[in-house]
N, C-alpha and C positions, 0 to 999 in steps of 0.2 A: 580755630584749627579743626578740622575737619577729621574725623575719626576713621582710618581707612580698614577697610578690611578683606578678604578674599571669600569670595562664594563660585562654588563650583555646581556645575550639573553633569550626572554620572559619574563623578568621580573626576573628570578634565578642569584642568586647573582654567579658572578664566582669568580677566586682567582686573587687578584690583581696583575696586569701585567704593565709593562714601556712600554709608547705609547707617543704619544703627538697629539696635537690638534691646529688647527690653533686658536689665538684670545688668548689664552692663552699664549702661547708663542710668536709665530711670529705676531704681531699684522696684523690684515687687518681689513683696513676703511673703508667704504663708503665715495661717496660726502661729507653726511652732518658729516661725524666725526665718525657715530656710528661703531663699534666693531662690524661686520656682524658675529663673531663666538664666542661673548661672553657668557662663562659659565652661568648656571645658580647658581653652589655654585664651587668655587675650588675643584679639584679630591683629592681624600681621605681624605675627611672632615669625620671628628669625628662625626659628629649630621647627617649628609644624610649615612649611611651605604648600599644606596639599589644599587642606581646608580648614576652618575656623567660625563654627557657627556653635548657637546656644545648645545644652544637652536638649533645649526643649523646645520646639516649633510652638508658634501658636496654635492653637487648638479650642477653637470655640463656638458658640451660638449666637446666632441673635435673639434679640427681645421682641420680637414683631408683633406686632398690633398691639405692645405695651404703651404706647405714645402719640404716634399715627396708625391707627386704626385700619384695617382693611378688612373690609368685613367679609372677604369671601372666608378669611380664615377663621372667625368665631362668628358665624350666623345667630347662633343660639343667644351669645354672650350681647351680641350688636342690638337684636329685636328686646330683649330683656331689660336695655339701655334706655329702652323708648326710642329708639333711632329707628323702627322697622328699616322698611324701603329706601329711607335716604341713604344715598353712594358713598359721603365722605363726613368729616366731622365738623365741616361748614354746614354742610346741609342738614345734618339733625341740628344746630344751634340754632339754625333758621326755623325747622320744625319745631323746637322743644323750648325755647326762648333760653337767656343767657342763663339765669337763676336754677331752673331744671337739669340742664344739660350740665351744669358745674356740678351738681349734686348726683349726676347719673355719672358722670364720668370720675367724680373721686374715687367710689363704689368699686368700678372697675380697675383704678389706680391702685388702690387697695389689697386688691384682690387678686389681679392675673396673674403676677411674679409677684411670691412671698419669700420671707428668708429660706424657709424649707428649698425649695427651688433652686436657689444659689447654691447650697449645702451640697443637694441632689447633683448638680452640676460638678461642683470641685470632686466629691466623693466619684464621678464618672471619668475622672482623670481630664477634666475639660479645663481649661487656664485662661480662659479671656471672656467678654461678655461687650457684644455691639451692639448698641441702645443708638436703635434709628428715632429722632425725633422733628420735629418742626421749629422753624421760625418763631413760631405764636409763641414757644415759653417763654422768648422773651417777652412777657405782655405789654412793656409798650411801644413795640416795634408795631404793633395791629392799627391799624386802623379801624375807624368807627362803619365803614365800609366791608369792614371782614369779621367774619365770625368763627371764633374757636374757642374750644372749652379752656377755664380758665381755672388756674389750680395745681398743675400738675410739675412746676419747679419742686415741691414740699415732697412728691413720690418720685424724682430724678433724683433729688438728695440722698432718698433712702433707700433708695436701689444702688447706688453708685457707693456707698458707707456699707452696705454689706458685703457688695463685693466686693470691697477693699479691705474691712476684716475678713475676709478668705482667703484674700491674697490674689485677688485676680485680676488680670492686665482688663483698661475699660476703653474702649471707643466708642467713642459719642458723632453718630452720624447726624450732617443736615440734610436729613430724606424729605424733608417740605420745606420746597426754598421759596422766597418771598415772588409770588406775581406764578409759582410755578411750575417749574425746567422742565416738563413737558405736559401735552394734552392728555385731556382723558384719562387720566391715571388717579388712584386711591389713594396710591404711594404717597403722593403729594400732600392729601387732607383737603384737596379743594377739588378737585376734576374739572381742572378751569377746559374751557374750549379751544384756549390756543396757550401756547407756552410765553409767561409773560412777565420771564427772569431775565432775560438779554436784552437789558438795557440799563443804565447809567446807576437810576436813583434807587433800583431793585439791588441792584450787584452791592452799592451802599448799605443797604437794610441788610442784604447776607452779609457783609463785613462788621456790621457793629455785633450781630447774632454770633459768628464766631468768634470774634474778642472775648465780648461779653465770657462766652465758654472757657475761655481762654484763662480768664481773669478767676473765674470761679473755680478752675482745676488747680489753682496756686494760693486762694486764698479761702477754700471752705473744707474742711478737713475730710468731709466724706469724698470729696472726690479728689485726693490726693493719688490715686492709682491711674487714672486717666490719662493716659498717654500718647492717645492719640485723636487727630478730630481730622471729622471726614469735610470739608466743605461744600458739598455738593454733588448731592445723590444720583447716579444715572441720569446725567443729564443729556441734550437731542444726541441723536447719534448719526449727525452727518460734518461737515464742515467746513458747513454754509458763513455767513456773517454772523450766524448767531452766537455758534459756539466760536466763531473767533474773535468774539469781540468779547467773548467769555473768558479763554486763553491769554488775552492781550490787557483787559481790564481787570476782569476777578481774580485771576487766579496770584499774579504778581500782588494785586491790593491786599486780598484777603491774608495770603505770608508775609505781606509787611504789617498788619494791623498785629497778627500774633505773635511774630517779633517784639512787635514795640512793648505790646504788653509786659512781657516777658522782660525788656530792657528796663522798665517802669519798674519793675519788681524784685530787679536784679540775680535774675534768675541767670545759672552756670549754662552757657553751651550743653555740656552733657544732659544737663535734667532739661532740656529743652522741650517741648510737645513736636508728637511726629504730626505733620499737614497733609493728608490724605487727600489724593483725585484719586477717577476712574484712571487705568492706565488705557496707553495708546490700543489696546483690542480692542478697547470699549466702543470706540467710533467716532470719538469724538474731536481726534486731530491728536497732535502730539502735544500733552500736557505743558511739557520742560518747554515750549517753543520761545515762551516770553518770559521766564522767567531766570533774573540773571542771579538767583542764588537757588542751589538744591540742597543747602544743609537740612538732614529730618526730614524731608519730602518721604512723600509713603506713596505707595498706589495699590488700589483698591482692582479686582479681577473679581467679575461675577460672570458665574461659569452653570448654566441651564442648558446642559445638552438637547432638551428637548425643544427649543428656538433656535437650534446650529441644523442648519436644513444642508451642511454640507458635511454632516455623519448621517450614514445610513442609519437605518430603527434599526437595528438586531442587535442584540446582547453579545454579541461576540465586538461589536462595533463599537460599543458602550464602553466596554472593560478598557479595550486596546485602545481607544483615544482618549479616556481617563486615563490612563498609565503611563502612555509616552506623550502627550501635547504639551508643549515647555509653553508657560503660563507667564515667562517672566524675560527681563534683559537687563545687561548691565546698566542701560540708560535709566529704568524704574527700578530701584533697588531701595528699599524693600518692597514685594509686591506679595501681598496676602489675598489670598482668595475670599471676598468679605461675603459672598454670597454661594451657594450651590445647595442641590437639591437631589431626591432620589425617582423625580416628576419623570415619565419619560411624556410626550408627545400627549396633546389630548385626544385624539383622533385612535390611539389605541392603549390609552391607559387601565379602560377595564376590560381589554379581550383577555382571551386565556394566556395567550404569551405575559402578559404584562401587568396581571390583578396580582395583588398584595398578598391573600392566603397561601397559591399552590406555589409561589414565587420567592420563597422567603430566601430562599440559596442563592438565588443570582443579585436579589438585593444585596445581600448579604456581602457577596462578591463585590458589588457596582460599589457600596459602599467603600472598602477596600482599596479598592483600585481608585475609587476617585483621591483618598487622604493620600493614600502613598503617591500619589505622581502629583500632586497639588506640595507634599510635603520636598519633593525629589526636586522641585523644580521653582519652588516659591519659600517662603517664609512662616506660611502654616494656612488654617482654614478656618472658616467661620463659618456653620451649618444655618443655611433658614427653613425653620427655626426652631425654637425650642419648642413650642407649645400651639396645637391648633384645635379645634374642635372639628374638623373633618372627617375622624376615624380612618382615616391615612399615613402611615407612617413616612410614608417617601417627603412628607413634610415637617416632620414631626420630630426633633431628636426622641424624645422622652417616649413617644410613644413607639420605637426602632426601637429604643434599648429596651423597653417591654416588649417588642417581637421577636427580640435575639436579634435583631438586623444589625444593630451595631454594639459592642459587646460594651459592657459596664467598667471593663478594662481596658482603655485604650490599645495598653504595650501587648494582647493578644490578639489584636488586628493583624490576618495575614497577609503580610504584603509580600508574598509567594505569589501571589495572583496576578504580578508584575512581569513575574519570570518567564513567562512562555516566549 
């Protein structure tokens, strides 16, 4: 039976659509016990007809380069590694042979997100945590043909057990899918030369990779919080044969694999895992086309105004299309914004309009206006990312909430900056 509920944008009642919501279903606690996403009245209550959603949106970060690596964002951390020049975490494996690279990359496991961090998070009024990782943890999905550091289930464990003594909601993205999902990209952990995920016995290997996750949010106690898994990171974004043989094959396969799991385990409908795509802005066709159940479907909105070549650069442009662009539809319900940034353009990121020192107010602002019309119009947000070594804060939560850019207190975020 399907859990219905009513969401509205601006205040206009829309047509009730099947979503779900953490705190309702999948409980998540805090330390002291409380319900961090408890309703204010059950969804499609007879006496509230207006709206019915959590006192609390998601609200969160990513782990980025805790897993799959992109070195633009820790240079310092990447060469330290032994990995100088190589682009991905194939390529220093290949540099540094398998024995090194396990021992450089524990180091880093270890090290980039500590409990302190988590702490630092919850204490920032933040509630979720999106842990982008790859295919390879599962290690014997690899072939002898591919090289990735090995090791790093034992630091997904203990990253996912702190956040869950905190009490914080967890999604586990597959940002490196097997053969791929697109070229030239770090994201991936491979920067293969063509995208080498749309095809049969790959689309396989991503399915037993999400079970596999599937099975371990139900049966290993640290990641009991885990509530949702993304199956498939920004994948091409047109929609050619590839992504529809993606739509038609993976994405049905991949929700029956986590189903089944789940039936195998005897797990309730309600505590069910939500199954994360891009949604349809992404580009990549209409998610739901082929698949004939959307119970727990989730969809995933990565919103980089500085790659939308159809908003003008000006900060008056910024604010007002962060504010009012509705992010979401009844067809994708839930839709959280699992990506954005405070990046504008690189072609004028350090002129005077737009450098980080003399600019702290309208970051400040953009900040702002992005949560509130992401919060007005979706299910919450996910910052990337927490932590960079750039000396950039438009990347950076931890290093914003050190610039005053975004406050240590969420509920003093002025969403007046909406109002004009």
């Amino acid at each position: 039976m399907h859990v219905i509920a009513y969401t509205a944008l601006f205040g206009w009642l829309l047509a009730p659509v099947f979503c779900w919501f953490p705190g309702e279903h999948k409980q998540i606690r805090g330390i002291d016990g409380r319900n961090l996403f408890s309703p204010s009245q059950p969804h499609g209550s007879a006496q509230r007809r207006s709206i019915a959603l959590p006192s609390t949106k998601i609200r969160g970060v990513n782990l980025g380069s805790l897993f799959v690596f992109e070195p633009w964002i820790a240079q310092t951390e990447w060469t330290g590694m032994g990995c100088g020049k190589s682009d991905t975490e194939f390529d220093c494996v290949l540099k540094l042979g398998q024995a090194k690279t396990n021992s450089s990359f524990a180091e880093h496991w270890d090290t980039w997100i500590v409990q302190s961090d988590i702490q630092t998070m919850q204490s920032y009024g933040l509630n979720t945590i999106r842990i982008p990782v790859g295919y390879w943890m599962m290690e014997s999905l690899v072939y002898s043909s591919e090289h990735f550091p090995q090791g790093g289930l034992e630091y997904l464990q203990r990253v996912c057990g702190w956040a869950s003594d905190a009490g914080m909601f967890i999604v586990i993205d597959m940002h490196g899918a097997p053969g791929a999902q697109t070229a030239d990209s770090v994201s991936t952990g491979q920067n293969a030369k063509s995208p080498g995920f749309y095809i049969n016995f790959q689309y396989q290997r991503g399915i037993k990779f999400v079970s596999w996750l599937a099975n371990l949010t139900y049966t290993v106690n640290e990641f009991r919080n885990v509530g949702m898994i993304g199956i498939v990171n920004e994948p091409l974004q047109n929609t050619t044969n590839q992504t529809l043989s993606m739509r038609d094959i993976y994405y049905p396969e991949a929700y029956a694999a986590i189903r089944n799991v789940e039936s195998s385990l005897n797990i309730t409908q309600n505590n069910s895992l939500h199954i994360q795509v891009m949604n349809k802005l992404w580009g990549s066709g209409d998610p739901n086309q082929n698949l004939s159940d959307t119970y727990f479907m989730a969809y995933d909105d990565h919103r980089y105004l500085k790659l939308d070549d159809t908003v003008t650069v000006k900060k008056s442009s910024y604010i007002s299309n962060s504010c009012s662009n509705n992010r979401s539809s009844d067809a994708e319900t839930p839709t959280i914004v699992g990506e954005f940034s405070l990046s504008p353009p690189d072609d004028v990121e350090q002129s005077n309009t737009w450098e980080t020192s003399g600019n702290v107010d309208f970051y400040t602002q953009w900040f702002a206006a992005q949560v509130t019309g992401y919060e007005k119009s979706t299910n919450g947000w996910i910052f990337w990312t927490w932590k960079t070594q750039l000396g950039d804060y438009r990347w950076s939560y931890s290093d914003a909430v050190a610039a005053g850019v975004i406050p240590k207190n969420l509920s003093s975020i002025d969403a007046g900056v909406c109002d004009g």
